[in-house]
ROKE-57445 format. One record per atom (N, C-alpha, C): residue number from 1; residue in three letters; atom name; x, z, y. Coordinates in nm, 3 decimals. Layout:
<NUM,"ALA","CA",<X,Z,Y>>,
...
END
This chain:
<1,"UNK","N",<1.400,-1.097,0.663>>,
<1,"UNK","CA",<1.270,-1.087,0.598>>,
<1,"UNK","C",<1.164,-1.055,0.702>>,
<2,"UNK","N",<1.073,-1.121,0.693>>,
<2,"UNK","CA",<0.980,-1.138,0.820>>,
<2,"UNK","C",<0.878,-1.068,0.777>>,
<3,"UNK","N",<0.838,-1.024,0.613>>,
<3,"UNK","CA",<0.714,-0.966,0.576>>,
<3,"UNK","C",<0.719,-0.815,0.604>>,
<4,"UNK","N",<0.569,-0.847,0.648>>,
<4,"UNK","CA",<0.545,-0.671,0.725>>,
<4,"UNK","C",<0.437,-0.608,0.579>>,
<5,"UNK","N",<0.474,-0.463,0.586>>,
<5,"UNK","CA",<0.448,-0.393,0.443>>,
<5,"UNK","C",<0.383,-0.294,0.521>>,
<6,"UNK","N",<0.288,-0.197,0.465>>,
<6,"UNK","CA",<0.190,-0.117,0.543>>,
<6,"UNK","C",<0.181,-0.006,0.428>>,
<7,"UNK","N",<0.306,0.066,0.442>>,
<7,"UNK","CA",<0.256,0.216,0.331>>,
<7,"UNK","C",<0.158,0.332,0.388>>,
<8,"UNK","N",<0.034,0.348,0.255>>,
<8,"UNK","CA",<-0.041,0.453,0.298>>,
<8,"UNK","C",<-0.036,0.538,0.195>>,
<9,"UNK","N",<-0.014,0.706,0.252>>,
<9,"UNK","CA",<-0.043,0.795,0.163>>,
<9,"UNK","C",<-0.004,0.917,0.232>>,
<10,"UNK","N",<-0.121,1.027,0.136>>,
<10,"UNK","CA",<-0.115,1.156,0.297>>,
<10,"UNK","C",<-0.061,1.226,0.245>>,
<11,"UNK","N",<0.113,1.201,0.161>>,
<11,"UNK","CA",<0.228,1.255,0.167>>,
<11,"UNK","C",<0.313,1.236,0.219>>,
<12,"UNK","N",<0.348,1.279,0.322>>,
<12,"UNK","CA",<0.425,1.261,0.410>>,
<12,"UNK","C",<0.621,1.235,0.340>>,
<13,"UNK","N",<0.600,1.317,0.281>>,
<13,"UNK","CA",<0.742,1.256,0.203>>,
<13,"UNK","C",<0.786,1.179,0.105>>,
<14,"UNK","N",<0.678,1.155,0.029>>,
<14,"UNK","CA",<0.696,0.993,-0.027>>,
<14,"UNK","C",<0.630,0.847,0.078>>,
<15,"UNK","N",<0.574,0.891,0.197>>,
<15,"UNK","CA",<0.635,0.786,0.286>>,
<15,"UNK","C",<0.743,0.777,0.353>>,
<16,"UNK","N",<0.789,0.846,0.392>>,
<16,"UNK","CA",<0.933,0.844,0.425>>,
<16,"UNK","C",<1.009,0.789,0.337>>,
<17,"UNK","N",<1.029,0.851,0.178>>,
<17,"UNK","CA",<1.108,0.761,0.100>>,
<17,"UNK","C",<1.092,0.646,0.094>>,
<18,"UNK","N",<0.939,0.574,0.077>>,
<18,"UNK","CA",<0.950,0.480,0.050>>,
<18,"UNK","C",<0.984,0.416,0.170>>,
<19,"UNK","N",<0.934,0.408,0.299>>,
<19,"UNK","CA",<0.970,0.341,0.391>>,
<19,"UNK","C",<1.161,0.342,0.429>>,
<20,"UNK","N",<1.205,0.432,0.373>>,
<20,"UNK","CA",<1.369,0.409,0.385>>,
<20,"UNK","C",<1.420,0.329,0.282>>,
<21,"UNK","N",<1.380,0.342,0.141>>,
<21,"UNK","CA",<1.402,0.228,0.041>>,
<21,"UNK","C",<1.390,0.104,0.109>>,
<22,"UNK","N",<1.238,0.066,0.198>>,
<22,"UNK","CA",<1.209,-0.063,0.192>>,
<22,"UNK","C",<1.251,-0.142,0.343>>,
<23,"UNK","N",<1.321,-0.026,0.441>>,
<23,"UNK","CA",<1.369,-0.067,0.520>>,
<23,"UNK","C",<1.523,-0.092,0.485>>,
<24,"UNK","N",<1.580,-0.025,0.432>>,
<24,"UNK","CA",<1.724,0.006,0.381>>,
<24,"UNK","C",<1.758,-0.145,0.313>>,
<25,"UNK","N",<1.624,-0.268,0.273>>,
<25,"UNK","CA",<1.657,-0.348,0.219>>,
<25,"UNK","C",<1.593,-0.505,0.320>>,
<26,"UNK","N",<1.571,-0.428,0.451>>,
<26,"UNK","CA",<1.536,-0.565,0.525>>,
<26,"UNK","C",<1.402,-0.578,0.582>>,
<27,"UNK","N",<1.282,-0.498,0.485>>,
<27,"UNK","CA",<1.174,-0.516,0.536>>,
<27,"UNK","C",<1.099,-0.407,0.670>>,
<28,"UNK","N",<0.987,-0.481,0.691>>,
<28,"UNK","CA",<0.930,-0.431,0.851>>,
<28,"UNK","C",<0.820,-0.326,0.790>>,
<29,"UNK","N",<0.851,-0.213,0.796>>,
<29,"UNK","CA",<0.779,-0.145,0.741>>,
<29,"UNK","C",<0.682,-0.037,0.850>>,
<30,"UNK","N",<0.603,-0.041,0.859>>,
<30,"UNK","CA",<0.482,0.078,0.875>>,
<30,"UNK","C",<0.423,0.168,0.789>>,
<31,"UNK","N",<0.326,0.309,0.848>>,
<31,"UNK","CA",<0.308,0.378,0.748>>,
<31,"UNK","C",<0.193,0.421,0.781>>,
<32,"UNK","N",<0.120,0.495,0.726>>,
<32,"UNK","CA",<-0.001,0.560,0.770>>,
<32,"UNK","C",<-0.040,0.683,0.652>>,
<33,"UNK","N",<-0.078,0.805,0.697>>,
<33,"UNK","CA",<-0.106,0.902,0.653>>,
<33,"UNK","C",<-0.254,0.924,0.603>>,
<34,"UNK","N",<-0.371,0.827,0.660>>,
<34,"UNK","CA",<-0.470,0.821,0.614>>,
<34,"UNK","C",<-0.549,0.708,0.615>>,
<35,"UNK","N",<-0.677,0.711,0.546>>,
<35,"UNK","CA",<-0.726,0.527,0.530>>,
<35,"UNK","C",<-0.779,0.467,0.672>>,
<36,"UNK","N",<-0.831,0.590,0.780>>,
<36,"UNK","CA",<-0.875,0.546,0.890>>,
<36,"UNK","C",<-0.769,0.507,0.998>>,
<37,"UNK","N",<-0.634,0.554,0.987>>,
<37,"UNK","CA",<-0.507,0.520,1.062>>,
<37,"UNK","C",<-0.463,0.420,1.023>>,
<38,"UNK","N",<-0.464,0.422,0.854>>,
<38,"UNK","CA",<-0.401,0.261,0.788>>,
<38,"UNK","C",<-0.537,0.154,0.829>>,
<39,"UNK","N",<-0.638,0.157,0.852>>,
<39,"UNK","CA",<-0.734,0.073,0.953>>,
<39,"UNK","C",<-0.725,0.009,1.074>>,
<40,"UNK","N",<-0.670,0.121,1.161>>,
<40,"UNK","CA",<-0.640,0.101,1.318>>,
<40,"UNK","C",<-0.487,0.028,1.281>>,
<41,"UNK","N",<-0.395,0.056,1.228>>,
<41,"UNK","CA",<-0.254,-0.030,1.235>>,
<41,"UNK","C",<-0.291,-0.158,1.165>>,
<42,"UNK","N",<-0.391,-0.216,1.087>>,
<42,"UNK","CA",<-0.449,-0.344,1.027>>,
<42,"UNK","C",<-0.534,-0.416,1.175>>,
<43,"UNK","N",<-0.613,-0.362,1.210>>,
<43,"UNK","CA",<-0.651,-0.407,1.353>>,
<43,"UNK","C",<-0.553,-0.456,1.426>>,
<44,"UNK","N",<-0.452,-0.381,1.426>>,
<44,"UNK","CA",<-0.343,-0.396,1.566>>,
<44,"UNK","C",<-0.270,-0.520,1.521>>,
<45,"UNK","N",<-0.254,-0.521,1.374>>,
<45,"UNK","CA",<-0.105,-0.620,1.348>>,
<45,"UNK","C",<-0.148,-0.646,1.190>>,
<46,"UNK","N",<-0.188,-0.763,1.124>>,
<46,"UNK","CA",<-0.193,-0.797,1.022>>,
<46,"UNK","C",<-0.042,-0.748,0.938>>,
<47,"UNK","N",<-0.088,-0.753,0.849>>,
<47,"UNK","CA",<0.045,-0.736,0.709>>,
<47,"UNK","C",<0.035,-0.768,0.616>>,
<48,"UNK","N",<0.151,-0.832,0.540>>,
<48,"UNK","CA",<0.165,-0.928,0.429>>,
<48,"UNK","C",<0.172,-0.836,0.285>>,
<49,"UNK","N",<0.114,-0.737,0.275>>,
<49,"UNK","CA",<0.110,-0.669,0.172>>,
<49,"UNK","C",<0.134,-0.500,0.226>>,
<50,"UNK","N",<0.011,-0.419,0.162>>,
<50,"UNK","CA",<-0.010,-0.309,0.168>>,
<50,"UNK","C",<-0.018,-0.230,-0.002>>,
<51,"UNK","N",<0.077,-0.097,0.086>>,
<51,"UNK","CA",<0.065,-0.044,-0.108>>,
<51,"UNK","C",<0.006,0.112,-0.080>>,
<52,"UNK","N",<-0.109,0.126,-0.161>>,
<52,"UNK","CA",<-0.171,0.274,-0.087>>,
<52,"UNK","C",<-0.216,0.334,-0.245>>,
<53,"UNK","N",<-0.229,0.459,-0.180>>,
<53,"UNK","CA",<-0.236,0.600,-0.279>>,
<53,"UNK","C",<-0.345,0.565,-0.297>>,
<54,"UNK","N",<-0.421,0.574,-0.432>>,
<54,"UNK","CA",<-0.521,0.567,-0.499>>,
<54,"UNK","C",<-0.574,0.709,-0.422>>,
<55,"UNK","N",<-0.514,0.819,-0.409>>,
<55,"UNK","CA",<-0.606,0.921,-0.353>>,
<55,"UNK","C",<-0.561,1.015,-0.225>>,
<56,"UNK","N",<-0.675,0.965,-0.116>>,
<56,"UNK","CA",<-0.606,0.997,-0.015>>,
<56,"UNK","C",<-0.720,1.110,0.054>>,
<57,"UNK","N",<-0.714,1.192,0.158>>,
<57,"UNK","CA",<-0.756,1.245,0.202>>,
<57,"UNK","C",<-0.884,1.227,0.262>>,
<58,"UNK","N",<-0.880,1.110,0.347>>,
<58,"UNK","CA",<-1.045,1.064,0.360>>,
<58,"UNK","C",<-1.102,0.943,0.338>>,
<59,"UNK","N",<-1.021,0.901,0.228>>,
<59,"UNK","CA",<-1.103,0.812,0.105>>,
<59,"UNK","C",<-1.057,0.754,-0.032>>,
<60,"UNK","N",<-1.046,0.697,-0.087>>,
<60,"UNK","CA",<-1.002,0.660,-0.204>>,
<60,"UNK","C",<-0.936,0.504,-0.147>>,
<61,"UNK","N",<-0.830,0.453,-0.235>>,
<61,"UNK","CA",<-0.741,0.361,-0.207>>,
<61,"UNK","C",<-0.835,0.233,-0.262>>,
<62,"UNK","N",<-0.919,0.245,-0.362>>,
<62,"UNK","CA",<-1.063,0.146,-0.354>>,
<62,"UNK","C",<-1.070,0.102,-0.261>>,
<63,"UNK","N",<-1.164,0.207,-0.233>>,
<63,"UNK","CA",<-1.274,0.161,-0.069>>,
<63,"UNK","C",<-1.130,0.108,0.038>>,
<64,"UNK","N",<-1.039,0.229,0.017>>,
<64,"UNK","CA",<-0.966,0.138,0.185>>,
<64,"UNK","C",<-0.950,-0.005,0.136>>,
<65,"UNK","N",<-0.882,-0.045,0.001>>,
<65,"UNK","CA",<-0.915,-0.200,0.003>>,
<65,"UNK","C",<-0.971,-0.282,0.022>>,
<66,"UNK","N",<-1.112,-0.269,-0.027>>,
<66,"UNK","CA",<-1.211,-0.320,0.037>>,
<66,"UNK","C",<-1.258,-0.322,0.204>>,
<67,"UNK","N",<-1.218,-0.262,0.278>>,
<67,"UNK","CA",<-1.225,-0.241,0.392>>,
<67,"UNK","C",<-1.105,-0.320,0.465>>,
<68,"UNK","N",<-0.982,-0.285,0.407>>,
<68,"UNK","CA",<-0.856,-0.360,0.424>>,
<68,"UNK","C",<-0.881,-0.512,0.417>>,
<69,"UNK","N",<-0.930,-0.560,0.319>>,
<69,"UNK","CA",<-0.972,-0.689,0.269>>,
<69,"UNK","C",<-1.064,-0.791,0.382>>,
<70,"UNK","N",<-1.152,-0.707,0.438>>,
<70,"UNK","CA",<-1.237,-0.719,0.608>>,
<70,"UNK","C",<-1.139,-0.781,0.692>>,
<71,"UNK","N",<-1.015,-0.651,0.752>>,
<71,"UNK","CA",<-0.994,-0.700,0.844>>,
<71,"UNK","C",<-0.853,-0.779,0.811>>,
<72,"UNK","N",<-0.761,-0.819,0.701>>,
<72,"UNK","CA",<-0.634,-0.839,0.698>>,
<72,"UNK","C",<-0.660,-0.940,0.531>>,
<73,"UNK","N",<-0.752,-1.084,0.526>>,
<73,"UNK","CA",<-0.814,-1.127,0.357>>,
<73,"UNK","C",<-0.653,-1.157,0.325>>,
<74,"UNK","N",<-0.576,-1.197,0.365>>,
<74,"UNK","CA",<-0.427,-1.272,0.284>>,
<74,"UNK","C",<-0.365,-1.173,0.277>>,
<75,"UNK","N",<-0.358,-1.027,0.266>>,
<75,"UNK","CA",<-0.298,-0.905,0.250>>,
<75,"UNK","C",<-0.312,-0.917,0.082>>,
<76,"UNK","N",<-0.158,-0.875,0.022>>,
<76,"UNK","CA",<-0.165,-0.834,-0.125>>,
<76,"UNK","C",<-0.152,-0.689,-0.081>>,
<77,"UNK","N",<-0.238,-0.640,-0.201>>,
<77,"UNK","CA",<-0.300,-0.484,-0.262>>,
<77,"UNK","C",<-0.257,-0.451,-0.351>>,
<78,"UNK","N",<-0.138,-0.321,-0.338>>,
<78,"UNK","CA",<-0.054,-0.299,-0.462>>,
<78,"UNK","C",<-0.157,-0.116,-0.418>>,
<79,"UNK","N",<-0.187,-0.056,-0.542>>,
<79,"UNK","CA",<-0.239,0.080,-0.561>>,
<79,"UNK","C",<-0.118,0.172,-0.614>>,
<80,"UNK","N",<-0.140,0.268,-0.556>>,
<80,"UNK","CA",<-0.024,0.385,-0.620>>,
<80,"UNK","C",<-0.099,0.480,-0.683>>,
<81,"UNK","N",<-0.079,0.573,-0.825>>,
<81,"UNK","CA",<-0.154,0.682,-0.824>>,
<81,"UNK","C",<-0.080,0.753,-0.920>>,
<82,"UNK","N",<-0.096,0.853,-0.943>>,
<82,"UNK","CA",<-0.071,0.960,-1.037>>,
<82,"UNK","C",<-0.117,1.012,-1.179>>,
<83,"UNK","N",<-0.226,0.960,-1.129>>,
<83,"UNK","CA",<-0.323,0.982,-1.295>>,
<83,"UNK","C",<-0.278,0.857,-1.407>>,
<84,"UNK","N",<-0.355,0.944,-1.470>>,
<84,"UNK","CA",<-0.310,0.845,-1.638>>,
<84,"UNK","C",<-0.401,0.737,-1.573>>,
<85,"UNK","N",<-0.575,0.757,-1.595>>,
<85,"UNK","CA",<-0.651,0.611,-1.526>>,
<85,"UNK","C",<-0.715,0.606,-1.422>>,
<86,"UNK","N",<-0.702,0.506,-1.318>>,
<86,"UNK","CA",<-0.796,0.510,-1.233>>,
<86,"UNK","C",<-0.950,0.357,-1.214>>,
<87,"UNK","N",<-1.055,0.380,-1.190>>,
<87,"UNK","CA",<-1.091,0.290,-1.172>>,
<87,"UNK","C",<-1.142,0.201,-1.099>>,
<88,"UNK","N",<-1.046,0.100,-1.125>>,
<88,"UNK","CA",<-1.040,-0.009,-1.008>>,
<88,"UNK","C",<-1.185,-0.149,-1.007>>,
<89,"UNK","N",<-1.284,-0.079,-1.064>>,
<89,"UNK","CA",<-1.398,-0.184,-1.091>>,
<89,"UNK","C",<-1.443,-0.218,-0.967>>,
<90,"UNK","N",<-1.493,-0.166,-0.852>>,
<90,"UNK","CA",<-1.530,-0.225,-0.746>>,
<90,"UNK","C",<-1.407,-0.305,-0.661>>,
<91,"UNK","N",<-1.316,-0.252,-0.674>>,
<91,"UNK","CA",<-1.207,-0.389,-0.587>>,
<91,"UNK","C",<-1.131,-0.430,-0.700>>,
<92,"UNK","N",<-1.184,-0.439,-0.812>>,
<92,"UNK","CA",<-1.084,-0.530,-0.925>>,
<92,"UNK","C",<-1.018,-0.711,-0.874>>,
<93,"UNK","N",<-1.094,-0.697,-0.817>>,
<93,"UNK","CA",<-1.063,-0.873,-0.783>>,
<93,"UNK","C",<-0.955,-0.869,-0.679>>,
<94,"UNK","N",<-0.910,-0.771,-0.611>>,
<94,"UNK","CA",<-0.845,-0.764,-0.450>>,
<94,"UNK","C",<-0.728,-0.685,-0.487>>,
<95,"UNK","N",<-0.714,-0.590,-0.610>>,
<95,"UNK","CA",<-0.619,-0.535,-0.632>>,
<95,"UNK","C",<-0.463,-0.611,-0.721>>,
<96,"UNK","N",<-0.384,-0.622,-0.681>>,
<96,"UNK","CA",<-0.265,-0.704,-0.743>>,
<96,"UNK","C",<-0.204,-0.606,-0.822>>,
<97,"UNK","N",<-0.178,-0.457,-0.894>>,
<97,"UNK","CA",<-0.108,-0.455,-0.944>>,
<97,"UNK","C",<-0.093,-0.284,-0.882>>,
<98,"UNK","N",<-0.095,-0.235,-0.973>>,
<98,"UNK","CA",<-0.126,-0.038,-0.978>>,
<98,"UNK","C",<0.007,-0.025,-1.022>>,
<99,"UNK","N",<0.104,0.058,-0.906>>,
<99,"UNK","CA",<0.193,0.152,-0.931>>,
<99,"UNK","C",<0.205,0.302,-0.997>>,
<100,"UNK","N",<0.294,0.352,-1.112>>,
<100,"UNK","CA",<0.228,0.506,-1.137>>,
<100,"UNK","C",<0.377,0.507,-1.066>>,
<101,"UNK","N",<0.291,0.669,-1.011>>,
<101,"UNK","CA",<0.372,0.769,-0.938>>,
<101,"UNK","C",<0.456,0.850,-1.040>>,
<102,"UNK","N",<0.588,0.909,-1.012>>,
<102,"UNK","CA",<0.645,0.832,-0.906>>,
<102,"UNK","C",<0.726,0.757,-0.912>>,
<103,"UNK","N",<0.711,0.658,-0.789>>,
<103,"UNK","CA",<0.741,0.495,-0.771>>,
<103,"UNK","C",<0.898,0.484,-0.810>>,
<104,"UNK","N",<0.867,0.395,-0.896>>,
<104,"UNK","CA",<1.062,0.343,-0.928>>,
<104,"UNK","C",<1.122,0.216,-0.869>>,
<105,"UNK","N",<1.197,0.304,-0.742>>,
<105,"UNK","CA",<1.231,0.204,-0.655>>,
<105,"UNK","C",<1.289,0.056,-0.709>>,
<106,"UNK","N",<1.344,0.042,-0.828>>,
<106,"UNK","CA",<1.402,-0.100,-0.867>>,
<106,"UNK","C",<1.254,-0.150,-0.877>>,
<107,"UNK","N",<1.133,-0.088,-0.970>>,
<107,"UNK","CA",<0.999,-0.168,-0.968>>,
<107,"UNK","C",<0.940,-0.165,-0.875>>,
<108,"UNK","N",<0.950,-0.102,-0.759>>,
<108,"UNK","CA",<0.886,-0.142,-0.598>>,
<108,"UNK","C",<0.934,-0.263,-0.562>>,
<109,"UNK","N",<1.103,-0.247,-0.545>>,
<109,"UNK","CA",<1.133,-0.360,-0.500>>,
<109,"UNK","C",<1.111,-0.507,-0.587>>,
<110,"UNK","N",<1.120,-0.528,-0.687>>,
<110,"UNK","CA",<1.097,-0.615,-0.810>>,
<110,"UNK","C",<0.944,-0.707,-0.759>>,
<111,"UNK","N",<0.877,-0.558,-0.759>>,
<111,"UNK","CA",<0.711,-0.645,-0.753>>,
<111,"UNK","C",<0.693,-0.707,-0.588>>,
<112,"UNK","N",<0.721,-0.637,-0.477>>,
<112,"UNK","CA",<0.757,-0.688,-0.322>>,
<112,"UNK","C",<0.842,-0.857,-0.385>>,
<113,"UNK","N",<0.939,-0.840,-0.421>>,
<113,"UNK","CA",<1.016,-0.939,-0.423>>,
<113,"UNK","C",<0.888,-1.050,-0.548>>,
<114,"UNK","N",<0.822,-1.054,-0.597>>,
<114,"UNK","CA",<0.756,-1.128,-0.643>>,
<114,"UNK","C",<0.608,-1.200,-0.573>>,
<115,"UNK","N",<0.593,-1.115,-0.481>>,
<115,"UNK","CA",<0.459,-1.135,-0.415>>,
<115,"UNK","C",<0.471,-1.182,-0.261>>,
<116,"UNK","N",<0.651,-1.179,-0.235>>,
<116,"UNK","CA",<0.702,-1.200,-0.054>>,
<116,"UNK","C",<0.691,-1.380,-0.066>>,
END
């Protein structure tokens, strides 16, 4: 599997899980702890789908999409969050598909496997 995946979220231990789920099954996984680090690793190396925390430390998983969307346009945008709603009206068009926390690895892998 050649697709590179770009997890962001400034929990450090549900990136780890997820990145061992999604390596444990083949894929090239990266991570980033915040929206300005998940920026600089989009600069460095495009990726075929990014899945980020609706709420992160120095910004909302919105805006990094939209920003994401700048430098990486053929990137699918999967959102993670916790709350009952979040709203996705300014990047409604860029977002593919809101994960609730926490992530159920058969539906991580399910939706990856639909969008690879």
């Amino acid at each position: 599997m050649d697709k590179r995946i770009l997890l962001v979220d400034d929990d450090a231990h549900i990136l780890e899980t997820l990145q061992d789920i999604l390596e444990a099954v083949g894929y090239d996984v990266q991570s980033a702890e915040s929206g300005s680090a998940a920026l600089e690793k989009l600069k460095a190396a495009p990726v075929h789908l990014m899945i980020v925390d609706y709420n992160l430390l120095d910004t909302t998983g919105v805006e990094l999409a939209l920003k994401a969307r700048e430098i990486c346009p053929d990137a699918v945008i999967v959102l993670m969050t916790g709350e009952a709603s979040v709203d996705l009206e300014p990047a409604k068009s860029i977002i593919h598909s809101v994960l609730t926390k926490p992530v159920n690895p058969p539906e991580l892998l399910a939706l990856i496997k639909s969008v690879a």
